[in-house]
MINULO-223770 format. One record per atom (N, C-alpha, C): residue in three letters; x, y, z negated. Coordinates in steps of 0.2 Angstrom, whole numbers, plus 5000, padded with zeros to 4 digits. Each point is the difference from the previous one (the first is absolute). Layout:
N
+-----+------+------+------+
!  aa !    X !    Y !    Z !
+-----+------+------+------+
! ALA !    X !    Y !    Z !
...
+-----+------+------+------+
END
This chain:
80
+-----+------+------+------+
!  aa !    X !    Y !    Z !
+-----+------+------+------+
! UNK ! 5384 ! 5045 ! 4822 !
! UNK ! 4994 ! 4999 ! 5004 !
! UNK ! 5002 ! 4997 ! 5006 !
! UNK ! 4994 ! 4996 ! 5003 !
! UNK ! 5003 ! 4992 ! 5004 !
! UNK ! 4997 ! 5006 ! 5004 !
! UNK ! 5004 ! 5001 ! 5009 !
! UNK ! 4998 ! 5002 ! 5006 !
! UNK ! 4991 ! 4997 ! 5001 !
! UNK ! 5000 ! 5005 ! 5003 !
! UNK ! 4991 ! 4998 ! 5002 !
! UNK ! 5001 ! 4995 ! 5004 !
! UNK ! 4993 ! 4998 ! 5001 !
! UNK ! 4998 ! 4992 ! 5004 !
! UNK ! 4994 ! 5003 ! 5006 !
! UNK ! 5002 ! 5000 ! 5005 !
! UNK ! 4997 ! 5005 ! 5005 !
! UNK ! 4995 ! 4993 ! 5002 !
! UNK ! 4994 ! 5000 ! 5002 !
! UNK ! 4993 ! 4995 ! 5003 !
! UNK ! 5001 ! 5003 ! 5008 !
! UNK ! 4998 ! 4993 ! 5001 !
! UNK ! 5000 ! 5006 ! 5007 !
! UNK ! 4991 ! 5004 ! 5000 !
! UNK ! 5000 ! 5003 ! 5004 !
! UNK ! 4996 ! 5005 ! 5001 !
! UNK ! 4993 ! 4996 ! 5003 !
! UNK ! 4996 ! 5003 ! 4993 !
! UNK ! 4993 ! 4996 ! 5001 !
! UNK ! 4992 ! 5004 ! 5003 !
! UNK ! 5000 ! 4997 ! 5007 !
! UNK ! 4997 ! 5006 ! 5004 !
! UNK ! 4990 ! 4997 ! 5000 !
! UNK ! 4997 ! 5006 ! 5000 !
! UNK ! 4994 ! 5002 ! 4998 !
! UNK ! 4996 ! 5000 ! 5005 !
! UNK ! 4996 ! 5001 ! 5002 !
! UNK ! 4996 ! 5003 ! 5008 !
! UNK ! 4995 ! 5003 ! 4997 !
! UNK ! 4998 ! 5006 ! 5002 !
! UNK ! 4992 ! 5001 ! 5001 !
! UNK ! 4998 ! 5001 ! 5006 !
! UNK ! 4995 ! 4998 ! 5001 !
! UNK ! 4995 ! 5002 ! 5007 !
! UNK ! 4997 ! 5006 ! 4999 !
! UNK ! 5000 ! 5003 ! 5006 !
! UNK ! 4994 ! 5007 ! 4999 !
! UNK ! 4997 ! 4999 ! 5006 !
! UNK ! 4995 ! 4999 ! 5002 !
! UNK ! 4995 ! 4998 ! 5006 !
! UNK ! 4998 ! 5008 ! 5002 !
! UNK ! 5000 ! 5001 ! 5006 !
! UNK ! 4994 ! 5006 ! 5005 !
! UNK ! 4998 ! 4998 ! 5006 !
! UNK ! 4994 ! 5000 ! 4997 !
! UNK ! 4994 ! 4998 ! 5005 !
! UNK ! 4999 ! 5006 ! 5004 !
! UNK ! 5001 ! 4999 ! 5008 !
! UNK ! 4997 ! 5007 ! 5005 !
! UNK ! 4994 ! 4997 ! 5004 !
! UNK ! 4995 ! 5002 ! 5000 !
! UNK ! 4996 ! 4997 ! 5003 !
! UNK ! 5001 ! 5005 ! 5009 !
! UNK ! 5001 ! 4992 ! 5005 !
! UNK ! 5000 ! 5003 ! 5007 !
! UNK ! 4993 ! 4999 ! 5001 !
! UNK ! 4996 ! 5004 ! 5005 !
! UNK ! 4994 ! 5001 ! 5004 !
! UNK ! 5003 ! 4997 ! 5005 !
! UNK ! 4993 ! 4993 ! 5000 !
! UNK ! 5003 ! 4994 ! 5006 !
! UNK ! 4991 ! 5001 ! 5002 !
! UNK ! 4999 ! 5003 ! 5009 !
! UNK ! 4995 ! 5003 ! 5002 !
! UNK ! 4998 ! 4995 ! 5007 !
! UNK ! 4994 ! 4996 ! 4997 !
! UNK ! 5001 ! 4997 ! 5008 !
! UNK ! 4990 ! 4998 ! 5000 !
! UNK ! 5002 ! 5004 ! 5005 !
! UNK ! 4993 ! 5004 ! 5003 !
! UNK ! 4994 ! 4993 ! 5004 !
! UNK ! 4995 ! 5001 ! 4999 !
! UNK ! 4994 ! 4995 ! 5004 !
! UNK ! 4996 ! 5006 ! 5001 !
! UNK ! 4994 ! 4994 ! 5005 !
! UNK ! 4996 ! 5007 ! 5003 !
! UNK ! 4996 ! 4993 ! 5002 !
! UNK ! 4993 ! 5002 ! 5000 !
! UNK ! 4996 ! 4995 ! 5003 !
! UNK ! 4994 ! 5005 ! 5005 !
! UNK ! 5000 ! 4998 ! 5007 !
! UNK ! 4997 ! 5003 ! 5004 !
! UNK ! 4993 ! 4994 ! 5001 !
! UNK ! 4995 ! 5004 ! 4999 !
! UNK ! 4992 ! 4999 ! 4999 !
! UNK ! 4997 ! 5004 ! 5005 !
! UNK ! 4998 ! 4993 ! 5005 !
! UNK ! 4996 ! 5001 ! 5006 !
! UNK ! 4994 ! 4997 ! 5002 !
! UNK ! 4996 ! 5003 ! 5001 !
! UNK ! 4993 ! 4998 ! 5001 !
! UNK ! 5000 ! 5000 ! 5008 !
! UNK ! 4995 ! 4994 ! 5001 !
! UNK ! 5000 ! 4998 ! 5006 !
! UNK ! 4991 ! 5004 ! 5002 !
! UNK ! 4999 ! 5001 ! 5005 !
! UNK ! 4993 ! 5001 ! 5002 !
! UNK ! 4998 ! 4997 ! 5006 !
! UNK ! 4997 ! 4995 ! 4999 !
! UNK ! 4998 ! 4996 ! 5007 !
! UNK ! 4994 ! 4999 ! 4999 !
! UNK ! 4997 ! 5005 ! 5008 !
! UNK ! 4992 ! 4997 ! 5001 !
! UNK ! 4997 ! 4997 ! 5005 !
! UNK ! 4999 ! 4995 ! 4995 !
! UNK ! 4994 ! 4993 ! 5008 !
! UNK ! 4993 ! 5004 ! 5003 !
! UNK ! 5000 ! 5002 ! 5004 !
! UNK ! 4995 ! 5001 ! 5004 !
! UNK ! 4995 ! 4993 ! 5003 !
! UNK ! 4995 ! 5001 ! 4996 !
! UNK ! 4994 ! 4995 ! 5001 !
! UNK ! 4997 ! 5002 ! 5005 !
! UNK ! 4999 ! 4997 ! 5006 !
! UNK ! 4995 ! 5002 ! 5004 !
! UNK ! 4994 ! 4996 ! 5002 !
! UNK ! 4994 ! 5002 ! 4997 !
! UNK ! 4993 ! 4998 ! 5003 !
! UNK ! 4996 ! 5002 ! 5004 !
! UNK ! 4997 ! 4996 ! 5003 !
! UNK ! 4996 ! 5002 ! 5007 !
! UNK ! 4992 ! 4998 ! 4998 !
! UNK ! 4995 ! 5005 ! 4997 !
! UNK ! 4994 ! 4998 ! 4999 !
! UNK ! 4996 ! 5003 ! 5005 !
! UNK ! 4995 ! 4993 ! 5000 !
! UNK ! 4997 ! 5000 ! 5009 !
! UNK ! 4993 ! 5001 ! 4996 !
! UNK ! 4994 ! 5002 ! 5002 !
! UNK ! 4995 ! 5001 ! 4999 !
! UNK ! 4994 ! 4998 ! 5007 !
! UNK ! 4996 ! 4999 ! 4998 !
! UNK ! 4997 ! 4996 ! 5005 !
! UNK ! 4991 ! 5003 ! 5001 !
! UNK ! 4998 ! 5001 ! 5005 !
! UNK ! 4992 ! 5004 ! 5000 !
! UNK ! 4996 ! 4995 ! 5006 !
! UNK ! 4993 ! 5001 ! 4999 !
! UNK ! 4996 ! 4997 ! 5004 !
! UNK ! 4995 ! 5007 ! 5003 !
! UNK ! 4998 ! 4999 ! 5006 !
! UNK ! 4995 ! 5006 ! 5004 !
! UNK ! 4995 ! 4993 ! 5004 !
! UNK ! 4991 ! 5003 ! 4998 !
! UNK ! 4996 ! 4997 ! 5004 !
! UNK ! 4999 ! 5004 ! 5006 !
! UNK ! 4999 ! 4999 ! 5005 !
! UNK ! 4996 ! 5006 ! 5002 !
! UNK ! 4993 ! 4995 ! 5003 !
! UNK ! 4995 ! 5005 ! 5002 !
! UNK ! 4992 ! 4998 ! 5001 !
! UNK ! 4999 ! 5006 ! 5006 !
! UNK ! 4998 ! 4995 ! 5006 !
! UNK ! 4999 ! 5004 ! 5003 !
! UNK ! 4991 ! 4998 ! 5001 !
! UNK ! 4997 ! 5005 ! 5005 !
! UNK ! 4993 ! 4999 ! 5002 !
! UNK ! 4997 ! 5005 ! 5007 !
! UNK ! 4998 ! 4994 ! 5004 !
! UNK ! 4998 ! 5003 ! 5007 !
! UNK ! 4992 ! 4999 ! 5000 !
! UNK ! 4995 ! 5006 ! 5004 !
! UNK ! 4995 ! 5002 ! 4999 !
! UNK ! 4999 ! 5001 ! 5007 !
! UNK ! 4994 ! 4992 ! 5002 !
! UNK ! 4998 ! 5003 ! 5007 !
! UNK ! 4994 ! 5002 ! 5001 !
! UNK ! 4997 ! 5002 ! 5004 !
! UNK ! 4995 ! 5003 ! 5001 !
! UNK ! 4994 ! 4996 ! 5008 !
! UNK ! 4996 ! 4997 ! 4997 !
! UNK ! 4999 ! 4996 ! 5006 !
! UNK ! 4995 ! 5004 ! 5003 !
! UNK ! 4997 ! 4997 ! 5006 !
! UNK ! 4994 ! 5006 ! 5001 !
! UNK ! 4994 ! 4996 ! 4999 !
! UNK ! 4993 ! 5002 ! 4999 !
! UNK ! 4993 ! 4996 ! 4996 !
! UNK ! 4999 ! 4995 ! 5003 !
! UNK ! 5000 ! 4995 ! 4996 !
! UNK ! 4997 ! 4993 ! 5006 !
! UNK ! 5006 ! 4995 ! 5002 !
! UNK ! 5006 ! 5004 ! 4999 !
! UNK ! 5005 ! 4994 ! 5001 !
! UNK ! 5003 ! 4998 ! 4993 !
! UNK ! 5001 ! 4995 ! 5001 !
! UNK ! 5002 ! 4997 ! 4994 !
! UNK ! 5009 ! 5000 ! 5002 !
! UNK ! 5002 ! 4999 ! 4997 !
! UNK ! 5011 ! 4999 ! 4998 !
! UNK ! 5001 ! 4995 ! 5004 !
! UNK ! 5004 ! 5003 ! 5004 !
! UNK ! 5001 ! 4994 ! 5003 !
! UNK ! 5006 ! 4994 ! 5000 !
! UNK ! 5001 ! 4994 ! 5001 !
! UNK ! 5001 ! 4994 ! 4996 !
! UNK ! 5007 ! 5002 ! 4999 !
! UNK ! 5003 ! 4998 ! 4994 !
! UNK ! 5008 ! 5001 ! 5001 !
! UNK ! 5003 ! 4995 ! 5000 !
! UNK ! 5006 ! 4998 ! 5002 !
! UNK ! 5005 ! 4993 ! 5004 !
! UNK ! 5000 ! 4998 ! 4993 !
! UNK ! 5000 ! 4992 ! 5000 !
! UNK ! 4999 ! 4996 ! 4993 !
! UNK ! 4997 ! 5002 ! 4995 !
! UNK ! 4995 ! 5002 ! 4999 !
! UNK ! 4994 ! 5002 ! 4998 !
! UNK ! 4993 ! 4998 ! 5001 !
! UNK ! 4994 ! 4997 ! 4995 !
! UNK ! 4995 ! 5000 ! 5005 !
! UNK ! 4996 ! 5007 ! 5000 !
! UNK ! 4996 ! 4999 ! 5005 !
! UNK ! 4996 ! 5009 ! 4999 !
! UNK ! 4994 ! 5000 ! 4993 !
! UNK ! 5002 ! 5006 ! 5001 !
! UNK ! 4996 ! 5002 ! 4993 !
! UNK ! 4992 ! 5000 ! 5001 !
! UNK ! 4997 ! 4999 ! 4993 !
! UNK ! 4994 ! 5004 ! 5002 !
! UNK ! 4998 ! 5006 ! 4998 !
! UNK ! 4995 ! 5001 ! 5005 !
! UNK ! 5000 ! 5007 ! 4997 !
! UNK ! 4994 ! 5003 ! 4993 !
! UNK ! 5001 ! 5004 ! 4998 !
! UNK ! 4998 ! 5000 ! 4992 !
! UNK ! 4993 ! 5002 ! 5001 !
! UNK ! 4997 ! 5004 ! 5003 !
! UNK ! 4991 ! 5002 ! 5002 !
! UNK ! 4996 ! 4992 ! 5000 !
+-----+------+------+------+
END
């Protein structure tokens, strides 16, 4: 028998994968803000009135005279 015949050394891989899941934590926030703004209208409602007034004087003559004449006026006659 012939000595052996040595190859060199014929190399294999295997992979073996492990997946670790890390917690990647990244935080938001939304701030919600309501605004309140009040316009103050201001109106000035005017209202408006009329007054007659009526007045009346009451002479009393005495019999036989008649009214006597008033300033730019002519004289009256009188009603009998």
């Amino acid at each position: 028998m012939l000595p052996p015949v040595v190859h060199p050394t014929r190399y294999n891989e295997r992979h073996h994968r492990c997946e670790y899941i890390v917690p990647e934590i990244h935080p938001s926030h939304t701030k919600n803000i309501t605004h309140h703004h009040y316009k103050h209208m201001h109106s000035y409602p005017h209202t408006e009135s009329f007054a007659d007034t009526v007045s009346h004087q009451h002479f009393h003559c005495p019999p036989g005279h008649p009214p006597a004449p008033r300033p730019g006026f002519p004289p009256r006659r009188p009603f009998f």
